[in-house]
ZAVEXTI-836896 format. One record per atom (N, C-alpha, C): residue in three letters; z, y negated, x negated. Coordinates in steps of 0.02 Angstrom, whole numbers, padded with zeros to 5 digits, always signed. Example, Ala and Ser with C-alpha at 12.3 -4.5 7.8 and 13.67 -1.06 7.14 Angstrom:
ZAVEXTI-836896
ALA+00390+00284-00660ALA+00390+00225-00615ALA+00390+00165-00660SER+00354+00112-00642SER+00357+00053-00684SER+00394-00002-00645
//
This chain:
ZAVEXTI-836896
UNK-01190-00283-00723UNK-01146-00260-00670UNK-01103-00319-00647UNK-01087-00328-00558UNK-01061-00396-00547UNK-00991-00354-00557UNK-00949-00412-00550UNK-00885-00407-00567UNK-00849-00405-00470UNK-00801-00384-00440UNK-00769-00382-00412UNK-00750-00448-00373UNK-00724-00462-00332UNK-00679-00559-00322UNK-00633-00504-00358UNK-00592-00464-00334UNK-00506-00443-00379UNK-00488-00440-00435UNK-00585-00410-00462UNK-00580-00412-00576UNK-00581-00486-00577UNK-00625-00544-00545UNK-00635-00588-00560UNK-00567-00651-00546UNK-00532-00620-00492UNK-00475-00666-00488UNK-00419-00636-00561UNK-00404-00567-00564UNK-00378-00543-00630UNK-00396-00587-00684UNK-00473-00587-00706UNK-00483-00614-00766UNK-00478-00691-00768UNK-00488-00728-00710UNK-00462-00803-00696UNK-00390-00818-00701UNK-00332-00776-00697UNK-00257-00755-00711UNK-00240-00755-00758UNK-00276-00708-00792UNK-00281-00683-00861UNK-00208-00616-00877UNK-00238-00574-00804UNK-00211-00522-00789UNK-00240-00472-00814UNK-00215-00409-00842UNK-00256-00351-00868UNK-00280-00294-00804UNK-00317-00293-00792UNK-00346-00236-00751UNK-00324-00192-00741UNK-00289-00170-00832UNK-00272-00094-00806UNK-00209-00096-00841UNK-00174-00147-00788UNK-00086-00161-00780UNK-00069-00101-00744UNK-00006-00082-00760UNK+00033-00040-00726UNK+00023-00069-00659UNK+00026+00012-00626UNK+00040-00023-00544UNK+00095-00060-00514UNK+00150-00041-00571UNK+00200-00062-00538UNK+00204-00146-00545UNK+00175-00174-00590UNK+00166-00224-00610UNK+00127-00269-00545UNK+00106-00248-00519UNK+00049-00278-00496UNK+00097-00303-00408UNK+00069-00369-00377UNK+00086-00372-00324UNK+00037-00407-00282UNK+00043-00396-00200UNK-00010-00410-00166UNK+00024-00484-00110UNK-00035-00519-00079UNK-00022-00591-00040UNK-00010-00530+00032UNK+00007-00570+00080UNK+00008-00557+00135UNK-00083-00545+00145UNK-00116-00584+00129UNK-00197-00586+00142UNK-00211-00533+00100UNK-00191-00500+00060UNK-00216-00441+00032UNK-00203-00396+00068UNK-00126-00375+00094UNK-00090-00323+00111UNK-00147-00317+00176UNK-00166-00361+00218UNK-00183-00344+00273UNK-00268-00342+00271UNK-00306-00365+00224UNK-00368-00336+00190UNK-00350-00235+00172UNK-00302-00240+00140UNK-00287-00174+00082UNK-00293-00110+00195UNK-00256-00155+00218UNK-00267-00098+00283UNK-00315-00105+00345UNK-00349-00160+00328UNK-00397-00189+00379UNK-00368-00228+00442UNK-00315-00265+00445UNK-00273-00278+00510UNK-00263-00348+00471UNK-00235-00363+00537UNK-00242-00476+00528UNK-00178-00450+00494UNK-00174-00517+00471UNK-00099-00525+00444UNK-00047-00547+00473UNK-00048-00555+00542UNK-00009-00559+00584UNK+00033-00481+00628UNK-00026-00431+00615UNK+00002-00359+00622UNK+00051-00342+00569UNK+00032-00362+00504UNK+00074-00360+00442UNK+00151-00392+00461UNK+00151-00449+00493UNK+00201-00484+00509UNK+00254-00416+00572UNK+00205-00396+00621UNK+00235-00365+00668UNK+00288-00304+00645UNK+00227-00271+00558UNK+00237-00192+00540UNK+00308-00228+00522UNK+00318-00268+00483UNK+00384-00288+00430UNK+00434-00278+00494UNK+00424-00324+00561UNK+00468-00336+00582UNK+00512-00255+00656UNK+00448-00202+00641UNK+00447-00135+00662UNK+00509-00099+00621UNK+00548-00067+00648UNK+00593+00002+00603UNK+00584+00045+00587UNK+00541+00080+00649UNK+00496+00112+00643UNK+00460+00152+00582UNK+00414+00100+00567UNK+00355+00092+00514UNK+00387+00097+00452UNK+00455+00059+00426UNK+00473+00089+00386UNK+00432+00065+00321UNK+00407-00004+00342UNK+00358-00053+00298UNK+00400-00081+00259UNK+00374-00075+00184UNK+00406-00104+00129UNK+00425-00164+00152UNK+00484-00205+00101UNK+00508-00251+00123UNK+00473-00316+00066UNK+00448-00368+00086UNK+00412-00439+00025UNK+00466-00445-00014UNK+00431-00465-00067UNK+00462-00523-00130UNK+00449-00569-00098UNK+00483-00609-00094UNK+00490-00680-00070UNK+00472-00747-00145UNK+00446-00776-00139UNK+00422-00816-00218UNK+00400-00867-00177UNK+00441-00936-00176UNK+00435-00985-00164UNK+00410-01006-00086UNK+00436-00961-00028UNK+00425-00939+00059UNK+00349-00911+00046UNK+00324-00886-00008UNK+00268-00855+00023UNK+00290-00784+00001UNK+00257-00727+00026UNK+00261-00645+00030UNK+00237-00630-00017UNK+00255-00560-00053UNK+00204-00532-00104UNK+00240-00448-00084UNK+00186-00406-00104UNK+00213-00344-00077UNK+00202-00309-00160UNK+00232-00240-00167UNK+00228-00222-00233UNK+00187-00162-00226UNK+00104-00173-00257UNK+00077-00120-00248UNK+00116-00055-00262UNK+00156-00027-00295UNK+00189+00036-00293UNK+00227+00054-00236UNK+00267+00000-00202UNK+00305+00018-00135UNK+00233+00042-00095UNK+00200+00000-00063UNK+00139+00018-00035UNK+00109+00062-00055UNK+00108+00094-00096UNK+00059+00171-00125UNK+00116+00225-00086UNK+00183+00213-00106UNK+00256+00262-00090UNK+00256+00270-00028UNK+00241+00212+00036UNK+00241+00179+00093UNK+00169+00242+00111UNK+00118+00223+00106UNK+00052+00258+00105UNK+00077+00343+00127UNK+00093+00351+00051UNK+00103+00443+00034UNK+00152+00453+00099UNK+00201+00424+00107UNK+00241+00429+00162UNK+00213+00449+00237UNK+00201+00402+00238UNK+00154+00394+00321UNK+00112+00471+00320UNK+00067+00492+00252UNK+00021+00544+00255UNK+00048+00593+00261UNK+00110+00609+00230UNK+00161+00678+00228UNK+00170+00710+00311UNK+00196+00639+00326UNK+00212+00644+00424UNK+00182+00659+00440UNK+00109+00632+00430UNK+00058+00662+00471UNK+00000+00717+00463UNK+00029+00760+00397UNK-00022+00800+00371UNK+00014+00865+00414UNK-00049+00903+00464UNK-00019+00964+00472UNK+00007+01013+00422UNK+00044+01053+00471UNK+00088+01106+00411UNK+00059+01174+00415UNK+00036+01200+00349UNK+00013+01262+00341UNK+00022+01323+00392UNK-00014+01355+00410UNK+00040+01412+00458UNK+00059+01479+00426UNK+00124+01496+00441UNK+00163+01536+00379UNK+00121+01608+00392UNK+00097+01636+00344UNK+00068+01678+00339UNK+00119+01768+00342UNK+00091+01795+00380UNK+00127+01864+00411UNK+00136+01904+00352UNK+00176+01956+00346UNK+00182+01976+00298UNK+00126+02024+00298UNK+00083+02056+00362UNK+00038+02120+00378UNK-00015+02057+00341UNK-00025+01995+00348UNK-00081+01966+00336UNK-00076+01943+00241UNK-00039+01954+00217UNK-00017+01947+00170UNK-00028+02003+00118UNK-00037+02063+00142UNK-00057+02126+00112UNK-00118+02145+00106
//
């Protein structure tokens, strides 16, 4: 079985796989792989109010995002946009 580039950059780290999420953090080139958009949209979402896009770790002027904000970030966005049940009648209920 081949290994991943992400297991294989992990095990070149000598990062555990199955690190806490919170542990874990992403490049700007990930974040915008992780949603399919350049990383220059990444640049736009941060600088949106809007969006409501996690804010970087900053580590030496380059970005790192914290996979757990981004999962929180994720669930967020889906809540907004998941329709809402329709309240059921009480005649339909019986």
């Amino acid at each position: 079985m081949r290994e991943t580039l992400d297991e294989a950059e992990d095990r070149a780290a000598g990062r555990d796989p199955d690190a806490d999420v919170h542990d874990v953090r992403l490049s700007t080139k990930r974040v915008s792989e992780r949603y399919g958009v350049s990383t220059k949209s990444i640049e736009r979402w941060e600088r949106d109010p809007r969006l409501d896009f996690p804010e970087p770790i900053r580590i030496y002027e380059r970005k790192y995002w914290r996979l757990a904000d981004l999962v929180r970030w994720e669930r967020q966005r889906a809540s907004r946009r998941a329709p809402k049940a329709p309240a059921q009648s009480a005649e339909a209920a019986a």
